[in-house]
C-alpha positions as CSV (number, residue, x, y, z in Angstrom):
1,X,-11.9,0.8,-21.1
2,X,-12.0,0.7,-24.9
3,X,-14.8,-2.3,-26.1
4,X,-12.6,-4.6,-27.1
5,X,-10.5,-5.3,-24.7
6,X,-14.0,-5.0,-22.2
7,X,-15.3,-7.9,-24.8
8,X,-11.6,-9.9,-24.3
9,X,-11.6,-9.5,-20.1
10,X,-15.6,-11.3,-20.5
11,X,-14.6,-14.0,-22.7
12,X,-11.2,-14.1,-20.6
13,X,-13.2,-14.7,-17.1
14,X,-13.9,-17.7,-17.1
15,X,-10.8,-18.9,-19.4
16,X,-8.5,-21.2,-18.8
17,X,-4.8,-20.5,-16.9
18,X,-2.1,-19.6,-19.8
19,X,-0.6,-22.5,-21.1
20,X,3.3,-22.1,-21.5
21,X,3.3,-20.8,-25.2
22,X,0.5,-18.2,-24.4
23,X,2.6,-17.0,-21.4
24,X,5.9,-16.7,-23.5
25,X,4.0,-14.5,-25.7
26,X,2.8,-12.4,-22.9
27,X,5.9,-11.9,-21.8
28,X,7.7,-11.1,-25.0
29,X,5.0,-8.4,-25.5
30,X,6.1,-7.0,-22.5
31,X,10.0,-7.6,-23.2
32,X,10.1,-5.6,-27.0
33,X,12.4,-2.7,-26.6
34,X,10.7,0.7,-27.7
35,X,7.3,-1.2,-27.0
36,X,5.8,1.4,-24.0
37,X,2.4,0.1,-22.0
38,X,0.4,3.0,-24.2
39,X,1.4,1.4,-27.7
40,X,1.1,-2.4,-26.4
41,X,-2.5,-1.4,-25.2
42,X,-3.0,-0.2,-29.1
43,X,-2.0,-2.8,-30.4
44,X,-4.1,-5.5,-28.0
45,X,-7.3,-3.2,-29.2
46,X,-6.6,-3.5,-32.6
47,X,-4.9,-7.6,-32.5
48,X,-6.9,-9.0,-30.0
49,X,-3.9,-10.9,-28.6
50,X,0.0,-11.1,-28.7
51,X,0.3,-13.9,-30.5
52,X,-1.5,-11.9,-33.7
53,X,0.9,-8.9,-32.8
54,X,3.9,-11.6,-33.6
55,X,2.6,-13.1,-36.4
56,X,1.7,-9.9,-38.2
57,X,3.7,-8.5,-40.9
58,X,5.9,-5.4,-40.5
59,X,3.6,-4.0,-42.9
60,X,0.9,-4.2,-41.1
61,X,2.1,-3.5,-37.9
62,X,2.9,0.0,-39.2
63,X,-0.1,0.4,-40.6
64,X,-0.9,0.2,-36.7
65,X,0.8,3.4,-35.9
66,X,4.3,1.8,-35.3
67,X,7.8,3.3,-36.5
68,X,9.5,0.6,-39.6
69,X,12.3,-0.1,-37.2
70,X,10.1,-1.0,-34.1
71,X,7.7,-2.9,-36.5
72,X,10.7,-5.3,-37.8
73,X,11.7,-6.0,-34.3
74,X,8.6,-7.2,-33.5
75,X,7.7,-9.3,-36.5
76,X,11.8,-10.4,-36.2
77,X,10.7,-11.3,-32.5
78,X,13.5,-10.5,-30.7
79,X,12.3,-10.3,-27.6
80,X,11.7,-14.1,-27.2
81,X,15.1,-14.9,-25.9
82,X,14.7,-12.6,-22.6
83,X,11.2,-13.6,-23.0
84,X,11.9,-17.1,-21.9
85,X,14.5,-15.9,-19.5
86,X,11.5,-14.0,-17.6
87,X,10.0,-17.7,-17.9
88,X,12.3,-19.1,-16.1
89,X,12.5,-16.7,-13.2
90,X,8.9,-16.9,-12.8
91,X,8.9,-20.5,-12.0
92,X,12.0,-20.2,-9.6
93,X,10.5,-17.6,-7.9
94,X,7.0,-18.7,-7.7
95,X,5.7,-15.7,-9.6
96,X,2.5,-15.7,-11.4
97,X,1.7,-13.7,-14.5
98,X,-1.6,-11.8,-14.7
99,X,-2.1,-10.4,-18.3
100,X,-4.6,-7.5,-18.8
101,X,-7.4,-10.2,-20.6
102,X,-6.7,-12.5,-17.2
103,X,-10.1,-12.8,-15.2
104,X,-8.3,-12.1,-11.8
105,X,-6.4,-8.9,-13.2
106,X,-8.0,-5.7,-11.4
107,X,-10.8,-4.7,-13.1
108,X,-10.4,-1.0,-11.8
109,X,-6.9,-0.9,-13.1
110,X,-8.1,-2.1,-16.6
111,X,-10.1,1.0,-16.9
112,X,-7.4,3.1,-16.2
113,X,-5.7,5.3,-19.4
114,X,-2.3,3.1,-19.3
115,X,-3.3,-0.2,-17.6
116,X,0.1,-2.3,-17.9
117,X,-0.1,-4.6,-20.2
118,X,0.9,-7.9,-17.6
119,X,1.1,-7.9,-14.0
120,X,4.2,-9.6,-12.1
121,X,3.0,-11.2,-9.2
122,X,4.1,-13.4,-5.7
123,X,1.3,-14.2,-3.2
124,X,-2.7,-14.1,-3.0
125,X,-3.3,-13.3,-6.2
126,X,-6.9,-12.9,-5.1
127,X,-6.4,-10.1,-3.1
128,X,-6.5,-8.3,-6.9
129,X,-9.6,-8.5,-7.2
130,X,-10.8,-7.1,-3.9
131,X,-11.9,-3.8,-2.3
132,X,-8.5,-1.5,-2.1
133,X,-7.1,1.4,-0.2
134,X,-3.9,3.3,-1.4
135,X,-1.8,4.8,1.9
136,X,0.9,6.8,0.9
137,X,3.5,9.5,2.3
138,X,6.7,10.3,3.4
139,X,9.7,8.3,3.7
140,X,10.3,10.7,6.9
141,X,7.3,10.5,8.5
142,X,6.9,12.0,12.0
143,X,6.0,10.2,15.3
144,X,2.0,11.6,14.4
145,X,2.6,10.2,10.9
146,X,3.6,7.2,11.6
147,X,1.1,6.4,14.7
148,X,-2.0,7.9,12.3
149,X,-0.6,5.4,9.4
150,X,-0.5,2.2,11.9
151,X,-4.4,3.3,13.4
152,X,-6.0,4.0,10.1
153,X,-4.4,0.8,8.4
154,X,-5.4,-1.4,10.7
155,X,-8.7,0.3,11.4
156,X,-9.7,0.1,7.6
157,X,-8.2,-3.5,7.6
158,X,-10.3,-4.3,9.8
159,X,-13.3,-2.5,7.9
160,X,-12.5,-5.1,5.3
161,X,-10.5,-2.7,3.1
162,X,-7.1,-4.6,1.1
163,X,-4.8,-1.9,2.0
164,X,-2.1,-0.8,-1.0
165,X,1.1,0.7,-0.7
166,X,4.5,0.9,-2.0
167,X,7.0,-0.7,0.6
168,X,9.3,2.0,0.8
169,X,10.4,3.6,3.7
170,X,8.3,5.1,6.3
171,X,4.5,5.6,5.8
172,X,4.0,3.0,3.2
173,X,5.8,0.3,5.6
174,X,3.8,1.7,8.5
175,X,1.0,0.9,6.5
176,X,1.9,-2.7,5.7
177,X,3.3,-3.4,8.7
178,X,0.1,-2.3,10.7
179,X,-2.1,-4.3,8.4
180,X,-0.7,-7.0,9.0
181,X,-0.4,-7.1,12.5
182,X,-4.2,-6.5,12.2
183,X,-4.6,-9.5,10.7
184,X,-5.8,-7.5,7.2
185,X,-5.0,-7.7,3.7
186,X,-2.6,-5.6,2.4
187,X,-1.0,-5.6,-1.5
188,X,2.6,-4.2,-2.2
189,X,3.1,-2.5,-5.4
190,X,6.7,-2.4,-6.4
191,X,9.0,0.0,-8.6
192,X,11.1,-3.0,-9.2
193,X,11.1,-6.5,-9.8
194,X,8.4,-8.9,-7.6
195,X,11.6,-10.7,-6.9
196,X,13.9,-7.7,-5.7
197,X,13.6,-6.7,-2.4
198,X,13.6,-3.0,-1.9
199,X,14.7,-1.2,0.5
200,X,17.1,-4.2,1.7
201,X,16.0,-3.8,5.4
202,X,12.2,-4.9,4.3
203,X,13.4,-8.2,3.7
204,X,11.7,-9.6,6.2
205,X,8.4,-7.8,5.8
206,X,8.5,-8.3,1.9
207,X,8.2,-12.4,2.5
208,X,5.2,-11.9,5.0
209,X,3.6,-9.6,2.8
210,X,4.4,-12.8,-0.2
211,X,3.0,-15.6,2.5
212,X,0.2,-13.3,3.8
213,X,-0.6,-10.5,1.1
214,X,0.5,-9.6,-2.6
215,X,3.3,-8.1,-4.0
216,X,3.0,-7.4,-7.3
217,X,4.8,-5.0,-10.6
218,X,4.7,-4.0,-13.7
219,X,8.5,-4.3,-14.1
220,X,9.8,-8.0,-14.9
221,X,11.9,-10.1,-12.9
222,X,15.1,-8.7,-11.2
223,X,14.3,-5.8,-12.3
224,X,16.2,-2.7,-10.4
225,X,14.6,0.0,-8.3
226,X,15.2,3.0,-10.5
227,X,14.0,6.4,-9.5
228,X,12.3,6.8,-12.2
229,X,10.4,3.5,-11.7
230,X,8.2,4.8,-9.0
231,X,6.4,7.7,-10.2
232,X,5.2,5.1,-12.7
233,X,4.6,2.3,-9.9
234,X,2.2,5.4,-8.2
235,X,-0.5,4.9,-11.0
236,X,-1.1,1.3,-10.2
237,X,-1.1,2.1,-6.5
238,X,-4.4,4.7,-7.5
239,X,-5.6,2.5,-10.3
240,X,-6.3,0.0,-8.6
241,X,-7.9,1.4,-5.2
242,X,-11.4,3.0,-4.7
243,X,-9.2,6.0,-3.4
244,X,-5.9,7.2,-1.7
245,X,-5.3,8.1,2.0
246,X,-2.3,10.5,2.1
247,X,-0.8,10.8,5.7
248,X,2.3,12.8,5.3
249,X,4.1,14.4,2.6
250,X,6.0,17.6,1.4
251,X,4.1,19.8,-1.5
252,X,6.1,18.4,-4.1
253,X,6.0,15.0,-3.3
254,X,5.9,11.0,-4.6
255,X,2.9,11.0,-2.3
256,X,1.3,14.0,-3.9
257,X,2.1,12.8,-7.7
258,X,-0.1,9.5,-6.5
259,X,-3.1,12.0,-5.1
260,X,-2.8,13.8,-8.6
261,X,-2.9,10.6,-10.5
262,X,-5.7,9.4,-8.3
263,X,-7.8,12.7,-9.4
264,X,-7.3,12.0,-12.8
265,X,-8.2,8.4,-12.6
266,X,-11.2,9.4,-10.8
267,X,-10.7,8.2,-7.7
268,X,-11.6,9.8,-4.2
269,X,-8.5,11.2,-2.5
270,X,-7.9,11.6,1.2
271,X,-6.1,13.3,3.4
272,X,-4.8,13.4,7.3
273,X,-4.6,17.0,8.4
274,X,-1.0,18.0,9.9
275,X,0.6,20.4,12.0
276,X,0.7,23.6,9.9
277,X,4.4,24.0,10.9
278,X,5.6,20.7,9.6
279,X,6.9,20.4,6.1
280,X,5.1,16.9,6.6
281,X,1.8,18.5,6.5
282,X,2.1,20.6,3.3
283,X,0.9,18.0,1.3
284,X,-1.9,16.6,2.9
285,X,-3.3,20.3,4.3
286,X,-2.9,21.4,0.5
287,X,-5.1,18.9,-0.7
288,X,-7.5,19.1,1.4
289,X,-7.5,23.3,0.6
290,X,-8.4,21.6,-2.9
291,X,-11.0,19.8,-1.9
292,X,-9.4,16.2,-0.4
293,X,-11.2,14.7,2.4
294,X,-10.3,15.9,5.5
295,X,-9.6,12.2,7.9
296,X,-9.9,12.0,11.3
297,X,-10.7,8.2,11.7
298,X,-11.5,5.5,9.8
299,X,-14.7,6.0,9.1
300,X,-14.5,9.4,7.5
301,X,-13.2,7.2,4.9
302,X,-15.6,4.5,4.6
303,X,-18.8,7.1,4.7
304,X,-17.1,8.3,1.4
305,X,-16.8,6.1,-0.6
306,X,-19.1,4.9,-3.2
307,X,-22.9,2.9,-1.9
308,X,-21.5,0.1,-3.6
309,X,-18.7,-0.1,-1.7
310,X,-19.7,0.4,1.3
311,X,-23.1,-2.1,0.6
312,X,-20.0,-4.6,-0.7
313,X,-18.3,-4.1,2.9
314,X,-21.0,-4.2,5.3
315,X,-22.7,-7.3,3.3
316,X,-18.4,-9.0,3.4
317,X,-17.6,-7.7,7.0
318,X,-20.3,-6.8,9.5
319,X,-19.7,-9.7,12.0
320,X,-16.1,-9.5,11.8
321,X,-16.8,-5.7,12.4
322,X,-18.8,-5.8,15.5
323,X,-17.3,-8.6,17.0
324,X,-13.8,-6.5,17.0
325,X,-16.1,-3.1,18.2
326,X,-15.5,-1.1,15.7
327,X,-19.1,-0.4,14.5
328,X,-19.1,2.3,17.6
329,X,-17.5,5.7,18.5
330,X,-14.0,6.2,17.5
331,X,-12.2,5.7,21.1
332,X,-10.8,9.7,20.5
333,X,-14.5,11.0,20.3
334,X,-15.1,11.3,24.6
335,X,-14.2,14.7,26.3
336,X,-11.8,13.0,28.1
337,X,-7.8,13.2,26.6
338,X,-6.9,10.4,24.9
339,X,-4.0,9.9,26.3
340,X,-6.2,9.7,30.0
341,X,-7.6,6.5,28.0
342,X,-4.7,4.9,26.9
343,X,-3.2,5.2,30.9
344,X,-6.1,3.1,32.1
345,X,-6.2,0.6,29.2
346,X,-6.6,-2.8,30.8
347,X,-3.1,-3.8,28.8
348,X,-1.1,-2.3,31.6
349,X,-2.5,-5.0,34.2
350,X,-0.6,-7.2,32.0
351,X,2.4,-5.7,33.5
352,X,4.6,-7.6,36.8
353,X,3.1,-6.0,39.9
354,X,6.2,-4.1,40.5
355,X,6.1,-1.8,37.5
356,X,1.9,-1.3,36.7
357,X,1.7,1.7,38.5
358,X,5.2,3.3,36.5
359,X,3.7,2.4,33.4
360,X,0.2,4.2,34.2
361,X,1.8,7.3,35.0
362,X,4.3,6.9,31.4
363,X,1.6,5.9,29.1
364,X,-0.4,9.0,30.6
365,X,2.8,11.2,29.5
366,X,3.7,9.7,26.4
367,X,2.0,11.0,23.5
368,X,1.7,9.1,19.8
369,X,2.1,12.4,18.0
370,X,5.4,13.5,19.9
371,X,8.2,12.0,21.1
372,X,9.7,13.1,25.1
373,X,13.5,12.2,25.9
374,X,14.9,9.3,28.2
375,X,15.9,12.2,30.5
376,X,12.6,14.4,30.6
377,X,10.9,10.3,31.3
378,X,13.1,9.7,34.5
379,X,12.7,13.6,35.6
380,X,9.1,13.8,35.7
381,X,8.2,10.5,37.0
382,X,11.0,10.9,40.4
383,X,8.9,14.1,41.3
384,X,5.7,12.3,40.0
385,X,2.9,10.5,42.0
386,X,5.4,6.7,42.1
387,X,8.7,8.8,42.9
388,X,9.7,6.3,40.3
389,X,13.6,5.6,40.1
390,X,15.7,5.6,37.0
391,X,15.3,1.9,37.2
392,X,12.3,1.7,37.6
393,X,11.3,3.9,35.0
394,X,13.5,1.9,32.2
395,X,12.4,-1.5,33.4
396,X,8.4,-0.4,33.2
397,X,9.5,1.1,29.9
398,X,11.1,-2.1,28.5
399,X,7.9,-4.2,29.4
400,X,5.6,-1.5,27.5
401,X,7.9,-1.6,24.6
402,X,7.4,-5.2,24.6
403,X,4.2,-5.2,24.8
404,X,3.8,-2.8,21.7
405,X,2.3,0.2,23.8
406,X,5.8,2.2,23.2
407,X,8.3,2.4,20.8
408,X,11.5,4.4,21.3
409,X,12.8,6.4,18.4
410,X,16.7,6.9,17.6
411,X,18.6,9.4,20.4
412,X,16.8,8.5,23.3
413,X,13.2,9.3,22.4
414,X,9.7,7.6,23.2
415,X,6.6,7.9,22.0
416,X,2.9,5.7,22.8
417,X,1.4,3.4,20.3
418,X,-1.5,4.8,19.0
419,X,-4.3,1.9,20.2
420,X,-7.3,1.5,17.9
């Protein structure tokens, strides 16, 4: 981070919230056509503030490396009409704005090459200034990816981690979704507007993640979800995390532009290994060939990142962390299968009477990393050990579906929740 704004963000610490004018002129600074995140970050080095960028002369604001026409605009200030439109949607909304001197804005993402000049955001804003995760991948994940996203969310959640994602489609909702049900912090980094919704069908996880989390964006208010928008979003995902998990993801992927960005921002970058004939697992088997770490459970994680990070977590979290066992073996560490585990979990007593032994012999069947077919269900357990009828079978799989031990997939399928 270039020394003057590092001299700003210590003066700015303990500073006072922006006061309407100072906001306005935030928000014009972010609102001046031409006017990318690289050159506004010049010009805060070389102004101090955005109220000196507006006051300055043309003159002198080309003498700052700015093009005559750009330079007029700015002194003209014509951005201060949509300016105090964004105003306005931030108070109906509820939205707070977090410029880069703010106190509470992410001190990792400052020291990043293009920090954004302002932050959009809806929530707990102090969740900014905690220790974050990035989880990214697919929008197609598999059943694996999609049970390995839900158990290592919630198991670094629970580690005291503030998990970051994206909220689009498929791992990075996983990822939320999971945290949340973990009772963990999670932070949602748009490619829109903190007040767009996108995709439509996270509607309802977008206001828990506001009530419970963070959402937060570089973009202003109602701004629209443009492709192009996300491989930009990405660098905030990375800049402001101690590193990035990747889960699933094709070679050329938004999932593998966020690991790159995450290199180059210095960060550590994980990976969870895939089945070498999945598409899926190109990414994350790629980087780890370069070098990624390979992640098997949540503490392969946690044992690399930095001392201080850890010595930060374990000084935050250790109660919370034994008294929810996770300071012992991963549960997937005995020689026993896994699966022979989950089919004597205690959760299946919860059952009615009638359908407890069903259940045992499907949750010893179903696997988290593939799904098995309505049909193939009802054929194995008739000539299984409960002779189980087609009734029976659907009823025991309704209650375990309830319970969150299965999920069924579109055409039929079913596959077990992966349990931490």
């Amino acid at each position: 981070m270039p020394a003057t704004l590092s001299t700003l963000h210590n003066r700015a610490a303990a500073a006072s919230p922006l006061t309407d004018e100072e906001e306005l002129y935030w928000l014009a600074l972010r609102m001046m056509p031409g006017l990318g995140t690289r050159r506004s970050g010049l010009l805060l080095e070389r102004l101090r503030t955005p109220q000196a960028i507006f006051q300055a002369s043309a003159s002198e604001l080309e003498a700052a490396g700015l093009s005559g026409a750009l330079a007029r605009s700015i002194a003209g200030g014509v951005s201060f009409e949509a300016a105090a439109e964004q105003q306005e949607k931030l108070r109906r909304s509820g939205a707070t704005l977090i410029p880069i001197h703010d106190g509470r804005y992410p001190e990792a993402l400052r020291r990043i090459f293009d920090p954004p000049p302002v932050l959009f955001a809806r929530g707990r804003v102090d969740l900014l200034r905690s220790i974050c995760l990035g989880v990214v991948g697919t929008r197609h994940p598999t059943p694996y990816g999609v049970a390995a996203t839900e158990r290592l969310s919630a198991d670094l959640a629970r580690a005291g981690l503030t998990i970051a994602s994206g909220m689009a489609r498929g791992v990075d909702t996983a990822a939320h979704k999971a945290t949340l049900a973990a009772e963990g912090h999670t932070i949602a980094v748009l490619g829109c507007g903190v007040d767009v919704v996108y995709p439509v069908e996270n509607k309802r996880l977008a206001a828990e993640i506001a009530e419970k989390g963070l959402i937060v964006s570089e973009f202003p208010m109602e701004a629209v979800a443009f492709p192009q928008n996300f491989p930009v979003r990405n660098r905030i995902i990375s800049g402001l995390s101690v590193g990035i998990l990747v889960v699933e993801g094709a070679q050329y992927s938004g999932s593998g532009i966020t690991a790159r960005l995450a290199m180059d921002q210095g960060r550590e970058v994980f990976a969870v290994p895939g089945n070498i004939t999945s598409k899926m697992s190109w990414g994350p088997n790629l980087l780890i060939k370069q070098g990624a770490k390979l992640v098997q459970d949540w503490n392969d994680v946690i044992a690399d990142l930095p001392a201080e990070t850890r010595r930060k977590l374990i000084d935050d979290g250790r109660q919370r962390i034994l008294n929810q066992g996770l300071g012992g073996e991963s549960p997937d560490s005995s020689e026993s299968s896994p699966l022979a585990a989950a089919s004597q979990s205690p959760e299946a007593d919860a059952l009615s009477a009638p359908h407890q032994k069903v259940a045992r012999e499907l949750l010893a069947r179903l696997r988290p990393d593939q799904a098995t077919h309505l049909d193939a269900l009802l054929e194995s357990l008739a000539e299984g050990a409960s002779h189980a009828s087609p009734s029976e079978v659907i009823a025991a799989l309704f209650e375990l579906e309830m319970m969150g031990m299965v999920r069924q997939l579109p055409g039929r399928n079913f596959v077990r929740v992966w349990q931490g």
